[in-house]
N, C-alpha and C positions, 0 to 999 in steps of 0.2 A: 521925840525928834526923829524925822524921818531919814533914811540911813540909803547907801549903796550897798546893796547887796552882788557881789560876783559869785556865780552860783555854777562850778563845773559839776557834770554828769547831773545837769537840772533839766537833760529830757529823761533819765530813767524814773523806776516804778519811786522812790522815797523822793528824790529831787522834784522830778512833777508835782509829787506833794506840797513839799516846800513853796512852791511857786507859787502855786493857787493859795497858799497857808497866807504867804506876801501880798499877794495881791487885794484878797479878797478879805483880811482882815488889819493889813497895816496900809499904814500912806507909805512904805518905802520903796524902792525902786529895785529892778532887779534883772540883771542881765547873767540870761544862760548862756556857757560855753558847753559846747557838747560835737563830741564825733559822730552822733549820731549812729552806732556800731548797732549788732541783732535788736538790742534792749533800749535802745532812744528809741523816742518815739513823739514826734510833737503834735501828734493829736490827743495828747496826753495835756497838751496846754488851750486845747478848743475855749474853754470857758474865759482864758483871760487873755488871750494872746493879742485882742485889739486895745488891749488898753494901753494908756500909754506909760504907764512906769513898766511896763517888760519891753523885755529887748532879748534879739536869740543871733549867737556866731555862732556857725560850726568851729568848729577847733579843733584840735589835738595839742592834750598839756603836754605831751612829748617834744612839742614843738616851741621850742624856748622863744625863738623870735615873734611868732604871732600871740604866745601870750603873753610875751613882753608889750607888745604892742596894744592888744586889750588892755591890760590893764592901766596902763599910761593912760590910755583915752578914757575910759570909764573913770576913775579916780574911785575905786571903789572902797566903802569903810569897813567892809567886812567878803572877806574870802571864805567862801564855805564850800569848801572841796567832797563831794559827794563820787565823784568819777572813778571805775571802779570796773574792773572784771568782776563780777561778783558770784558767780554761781560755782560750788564745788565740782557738779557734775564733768563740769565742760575746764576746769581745769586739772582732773586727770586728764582727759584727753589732750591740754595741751598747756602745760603749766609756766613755757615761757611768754604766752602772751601775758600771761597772770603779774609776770615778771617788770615787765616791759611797763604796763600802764601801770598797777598799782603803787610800785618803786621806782622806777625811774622819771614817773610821771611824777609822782608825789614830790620825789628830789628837784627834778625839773620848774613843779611849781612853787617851792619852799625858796628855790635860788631868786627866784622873778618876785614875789614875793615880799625879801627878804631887800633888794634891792629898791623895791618901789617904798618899804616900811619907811627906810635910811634915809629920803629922801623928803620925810613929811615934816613938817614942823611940828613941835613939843606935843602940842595939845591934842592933835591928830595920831600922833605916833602911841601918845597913850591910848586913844579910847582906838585903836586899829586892833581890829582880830581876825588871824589867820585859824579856822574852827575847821576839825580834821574831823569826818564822820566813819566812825571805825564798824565793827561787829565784836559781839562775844565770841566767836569761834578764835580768837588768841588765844583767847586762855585754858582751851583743847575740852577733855571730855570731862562732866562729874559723873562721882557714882551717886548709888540714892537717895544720899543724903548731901547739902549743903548749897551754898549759893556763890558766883561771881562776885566778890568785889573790885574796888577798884586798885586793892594792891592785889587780889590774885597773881600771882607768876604764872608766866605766857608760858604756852604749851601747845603751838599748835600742829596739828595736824594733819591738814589736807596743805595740796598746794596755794589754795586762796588762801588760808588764812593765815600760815608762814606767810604769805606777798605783805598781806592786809597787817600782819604783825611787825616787820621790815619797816613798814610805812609808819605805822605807829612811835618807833624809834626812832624813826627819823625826823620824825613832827617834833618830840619830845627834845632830840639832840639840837636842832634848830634854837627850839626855846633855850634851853642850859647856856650852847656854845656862843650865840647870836646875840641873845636878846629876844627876839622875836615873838610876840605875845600871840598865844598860842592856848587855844581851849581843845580837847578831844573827848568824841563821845563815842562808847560802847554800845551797842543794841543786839537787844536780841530777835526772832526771827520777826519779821514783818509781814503783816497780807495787809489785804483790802483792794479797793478797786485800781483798776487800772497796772494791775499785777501782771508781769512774762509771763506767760501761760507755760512755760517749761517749770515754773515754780510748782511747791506740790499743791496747794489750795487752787491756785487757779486752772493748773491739770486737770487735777481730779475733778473739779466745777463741768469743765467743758466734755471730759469726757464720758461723766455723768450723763449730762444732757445730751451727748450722740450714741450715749451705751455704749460705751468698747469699755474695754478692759481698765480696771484700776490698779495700776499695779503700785502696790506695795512692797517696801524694802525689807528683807527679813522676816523677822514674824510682828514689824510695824510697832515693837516696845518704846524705839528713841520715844526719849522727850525733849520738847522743845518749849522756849516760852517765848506766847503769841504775841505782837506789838501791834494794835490797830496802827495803819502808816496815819493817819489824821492826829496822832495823838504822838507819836512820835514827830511829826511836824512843828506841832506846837514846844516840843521838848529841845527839839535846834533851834528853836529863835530864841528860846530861854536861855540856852548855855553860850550862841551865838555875843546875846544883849545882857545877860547878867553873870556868867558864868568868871570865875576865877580864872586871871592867868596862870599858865602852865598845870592845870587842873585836868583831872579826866574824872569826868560823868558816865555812870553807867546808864543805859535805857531800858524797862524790861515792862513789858505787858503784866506781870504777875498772873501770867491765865500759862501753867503747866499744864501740854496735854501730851498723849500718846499718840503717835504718828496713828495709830490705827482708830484712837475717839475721834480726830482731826476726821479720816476719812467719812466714819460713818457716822459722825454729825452733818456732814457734807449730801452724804445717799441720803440722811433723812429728813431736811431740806428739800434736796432735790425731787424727791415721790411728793413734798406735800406741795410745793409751788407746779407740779404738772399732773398733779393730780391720780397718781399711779400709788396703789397698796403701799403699808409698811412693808422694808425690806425687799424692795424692785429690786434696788441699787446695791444691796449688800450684795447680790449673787454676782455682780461684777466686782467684786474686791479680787485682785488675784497676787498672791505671791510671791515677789521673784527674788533672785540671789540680791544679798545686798549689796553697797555701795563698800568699795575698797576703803580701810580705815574710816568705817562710817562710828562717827561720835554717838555716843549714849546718851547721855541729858546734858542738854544746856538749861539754866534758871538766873536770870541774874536778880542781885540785891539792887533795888533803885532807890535807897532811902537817902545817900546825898544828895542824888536831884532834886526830890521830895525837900528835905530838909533845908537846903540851901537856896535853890530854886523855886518853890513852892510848885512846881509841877508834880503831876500823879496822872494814870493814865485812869480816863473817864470812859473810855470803851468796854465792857466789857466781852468775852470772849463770845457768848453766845448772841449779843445782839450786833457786833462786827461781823461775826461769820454770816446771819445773815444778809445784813446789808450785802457784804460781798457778794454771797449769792444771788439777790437779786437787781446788782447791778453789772453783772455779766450775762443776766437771763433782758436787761434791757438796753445791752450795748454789745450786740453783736456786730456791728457795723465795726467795731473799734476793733473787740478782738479776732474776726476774720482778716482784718487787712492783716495784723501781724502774722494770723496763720499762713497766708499766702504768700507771706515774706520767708523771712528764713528759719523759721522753727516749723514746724507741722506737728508735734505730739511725739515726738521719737525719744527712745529713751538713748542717755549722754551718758559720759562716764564708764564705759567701758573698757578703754584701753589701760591693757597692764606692761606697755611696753615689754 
């Protein structure tokens, strides 16, 4: 049965996703709300944007009346709130915006939400899902050994993922206090195409290809586990369409790697698609101080999703990194207009007040 989909921060890097995930494989419909801030981007939606089940308002959730007013007019069956500060870097440098959207947005949209849920008849009111897309950096740092589940105790540590974990409780307190049926999902880190180039794969991609410097955090140990975004896509409309109310789903690529195999799987890519010796690209690897309170490994456990959902991620790590790679080496067009917008390669996260 084909659905409403209202779909905030569906011009960023994972909601694009989504969008295209809707479009190009379900009959449902789907209108983006988005502020379009550094990280929107709607040429992110070239491929589907003239069809007619999408639809796109700028917004801001902050704004109670205009998205009271979307969503009146859209009547939509499913809210999947994707809208998000999301980069740690840039919330040392300034962790009340972090504040602002993540939380008070989220509350913002939980009240509008919550109102529109009230107002639906029986049958409606049941199958209605408010779907909160979270991150693993709640549940703060592991050491070498063990995995994220979904009762881990929050821990977070940067100012995003204190906001991102805030919001998390608040989804959940909604559901308890309310009623309000209510699914959330955990992910862990995401690439693939159409990624902010201040992220570190799509960084490193580009600055590979112009030869400058790679800089590296530390001595580049964290680890992380990778989530092709296409596979995480299909994983929100699972939890979206089948997911338990008041449930949280973890997401996790199961592809652990070291911020430093990440890179120089990236340099060795990059030598063989422009055709330069092994090891060009390692001699641009360089060094630098780390990131304040930077986490040591994240890995999450996916096997509720799996289990309950019948989802599992089909990408694996080395054949996404490609792809990535070579669809930043044939969409320059996309990622220069971002450069000439408001990031340029600069490194963030510096301010220690």
């Amino acid at each position: 049965m084909a659905k409403r989909y209202l779909i905030t921060g569906g011009a960023g890097f994972i909601g694009s996703a989504v969008v295209r995930h809707i479009i190009d494989a379900t009959h449902h419909k789907c209108l983006v709300v988005d502020k379009l801030t550094y990280a929107g981007n709607l040429d992110s939606h070239a491929l589907v944007s003239s069809n007619a089940r999408y639809g796109f308002v700028r917004a801001d959730i902050c704004d109670a009346a205009s998205i009271e007013a979307l969503v009146a007019e859209f009547d939509p069956d499913v809210i999947m709130h994707l809208a998000a500060e999301s980069h740690v870097d840039r919330s040392i440098d300034g962790p009340g915006e972090f504040v602002l959207t993540n939380v008070v947005g989220t509350v913002t949209l939980l009240e509008v939400a919550l109102a529109f849920w009230r107002k639906l008849d029986a049958d409606r009111r049941k199958s209605f899902r408010f779907h909160h897309v979270s991150t693993d950096e709640v549940y703060g740092s592991l050491g070498p050994q063990g995995l994220f589940t979904e009762t881990t105790a929050y821990d977070p540590r940067s100012p995003y993922s204190a906001s991102k974990a805030a919001s998390d409780h608040f989804v959940s307190a909604f559901h308890h206090t309310y009623g309000l049926p209510t699914v959330v999902t955990n992910c862990s880190n995401n690439y693939g195409p159409y990624h902010f180039p201040e992220k570190l794969i799509p960084l490193m991609i580009l600055n590979a290809l112009e030869c400058k410097p790679l800089p590296v955090y530390g001595e580049g140990r964290n680890v992380r586990d990778w989530l092709f975004v296409e596979d995480h896509a299909r994983a929100l409309l699972a939890a979206a369409e089948r997911g338990r109310v008041g449930e949280t789903y973890n997401i996790g690529g199961e592809a652990e790697r070291e911020n430093i195999e990440v890179v120089r799987a990236i340099c060795a890519l990059m030598d063989q698609r422009l055709g330069d010796p092994p090891g060009t690209r390692d001699r641009l690897i360089t060094y630098v101080k780390d990131r304040p309170g930077h986490d040591q490994r994240y890995a999450i456990d996916c096997s509720k999703i799996k289990r309950e959902l019948g989802w599992s991620p089909s990408v694996t790590f080395e054949a996404g990194l490609a792809r990535t790679v070579d669809w930043y080496l044939d969409n320059r067009t996309w990622w220069e207009r971002v450069r000439t917008g408001s990031y340029s390669g600069e490194r963030l996260g510096l301010s220690t007040f």
